[in-house]
N, C-alpha and C positions, 0 to 999 in steps of 0.2 A: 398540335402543341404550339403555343405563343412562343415569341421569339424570345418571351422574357421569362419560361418557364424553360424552353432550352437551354440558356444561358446559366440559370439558377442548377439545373441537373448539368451542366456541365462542368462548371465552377465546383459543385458535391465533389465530382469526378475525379477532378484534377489530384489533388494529394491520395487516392488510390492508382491513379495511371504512375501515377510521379515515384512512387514506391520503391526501394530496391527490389526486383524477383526476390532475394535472398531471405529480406522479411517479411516477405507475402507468404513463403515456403516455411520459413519456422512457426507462421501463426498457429498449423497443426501440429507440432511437433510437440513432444511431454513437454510438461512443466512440473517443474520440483522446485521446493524450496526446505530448507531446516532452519531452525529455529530454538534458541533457550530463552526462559524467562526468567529475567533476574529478580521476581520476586516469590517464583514458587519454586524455581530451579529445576522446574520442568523440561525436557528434550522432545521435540519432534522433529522428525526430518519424513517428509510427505511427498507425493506427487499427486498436486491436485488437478491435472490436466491431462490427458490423450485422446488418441483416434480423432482428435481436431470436437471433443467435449469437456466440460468439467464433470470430474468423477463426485456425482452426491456425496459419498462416505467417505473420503475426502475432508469434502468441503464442512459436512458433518465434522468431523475430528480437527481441523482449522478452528472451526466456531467455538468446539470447549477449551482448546487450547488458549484463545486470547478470549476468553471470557474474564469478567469482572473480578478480577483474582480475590478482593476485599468480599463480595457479595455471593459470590459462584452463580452468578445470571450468566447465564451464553444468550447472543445476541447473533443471526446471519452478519458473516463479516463479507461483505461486497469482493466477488473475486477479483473484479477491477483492480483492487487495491493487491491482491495477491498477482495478478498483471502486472501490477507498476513496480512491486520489490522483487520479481523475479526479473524483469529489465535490470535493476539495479545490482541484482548479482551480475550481470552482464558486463554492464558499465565498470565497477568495480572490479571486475576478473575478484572478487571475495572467495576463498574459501573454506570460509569457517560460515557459521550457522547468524541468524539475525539474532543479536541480544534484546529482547523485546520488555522495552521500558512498560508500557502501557497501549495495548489493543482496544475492545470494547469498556467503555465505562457504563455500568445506571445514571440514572440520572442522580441517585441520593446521591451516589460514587462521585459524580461530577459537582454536586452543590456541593460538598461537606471537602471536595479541591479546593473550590471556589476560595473559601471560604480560608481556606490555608495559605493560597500562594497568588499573588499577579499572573496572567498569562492563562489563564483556564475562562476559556470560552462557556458563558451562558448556554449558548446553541451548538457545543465542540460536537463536531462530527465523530469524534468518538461513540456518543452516544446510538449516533447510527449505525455504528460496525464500518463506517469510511474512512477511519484513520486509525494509524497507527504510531507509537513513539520506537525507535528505534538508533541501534548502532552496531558497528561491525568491529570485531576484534583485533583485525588483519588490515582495517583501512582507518586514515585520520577522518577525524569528524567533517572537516572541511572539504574534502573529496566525495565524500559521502553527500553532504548539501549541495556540490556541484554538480555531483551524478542526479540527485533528482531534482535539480532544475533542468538539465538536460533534459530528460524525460519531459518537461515539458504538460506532464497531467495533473492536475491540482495543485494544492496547496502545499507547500515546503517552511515547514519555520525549523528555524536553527537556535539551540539551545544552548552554547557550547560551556558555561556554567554549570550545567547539570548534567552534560555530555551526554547528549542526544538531538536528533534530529527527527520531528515530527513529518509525516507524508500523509496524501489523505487523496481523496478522491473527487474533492468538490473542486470549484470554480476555482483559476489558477490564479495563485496569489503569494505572497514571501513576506516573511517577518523575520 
């Protein structure tokens, strides 16, 4: 191994050696989250994680739940993103359920936005199942956009107009 390929895997390294034990030990541990949508007034409350895997059926029942509420298309919604809102109930101490503005969109779903309001992305990662719109009943909006800048994984826009706060999964960025 070159000195510069050690360096490179060691460097990798470093923020798993750096880790607390404590959250190297929860990364197996369940995960749950619950969940209403405030446009079909739907409830779920799930655990889409144990024995340190995601559970398919699950992750199944996730995917119709934030499907295209206007279109009824379900789309695979990235567990990552079910990763990053379950940090956030963390962060939060929330204990009520995520009010979910908008999960997956189609793409009609998203041009025929477009075309309604400022703020809707051409390329919105909605369309992929990597973002979600979101807020908590129990926590202020602005606590809410501080915990997932915290988090620290994707994308964070803050809405506070139309009260919600968008998270996603892509390249880290704030609006």
């Amino acid at each position: 191994m070159s000195r510069r390929n050690f360096m490179a895997a060691l460097a990798a390294a470093v923020p798993i050696l750096a880790a607390p034990h404590r959250l190297l030990a929860q990364s197996a541990s369940a995960r749950a989250l619950s969940f209403t949508h405030t446009h079909t007034g739907e409830r779920l409350a799930v655990e889409y994680f144990s024995g340190g895997a995601y559970l398919p059926d699950a992750l199944t029942t996730v995917n119709h739940f934030l499907r295209d509420f206007r279109t009824d298309e379900v789309h695979t919604i990235d567990p990552g993103l079910l990763d990053l809102l379950h940090g956030l109930t963390g962060l939060t101490q929330t204990t009520r359920p995520f009010q979910v503005i908008s999960g997956y969109r189609s793409a009609a779903t998203n041009e025929m936005l477009r075309h309604k309001s400022e703020g809707v992305a051409a390329g919105s990662l909605h369309m992929k199942g990597l973002a979600i719109d979101i807020r908590l009943a129990d926590v202020p909006l602005a606590k809410l956009r501080s915990a997932a800048l915290a988090v620290g994984r994707g994308g964070v826009g803050y809405y506070p107009a139309s009260d919600f706060v968008h998270v996603d999964t892509g390249r880290v960025r704030t609006w």
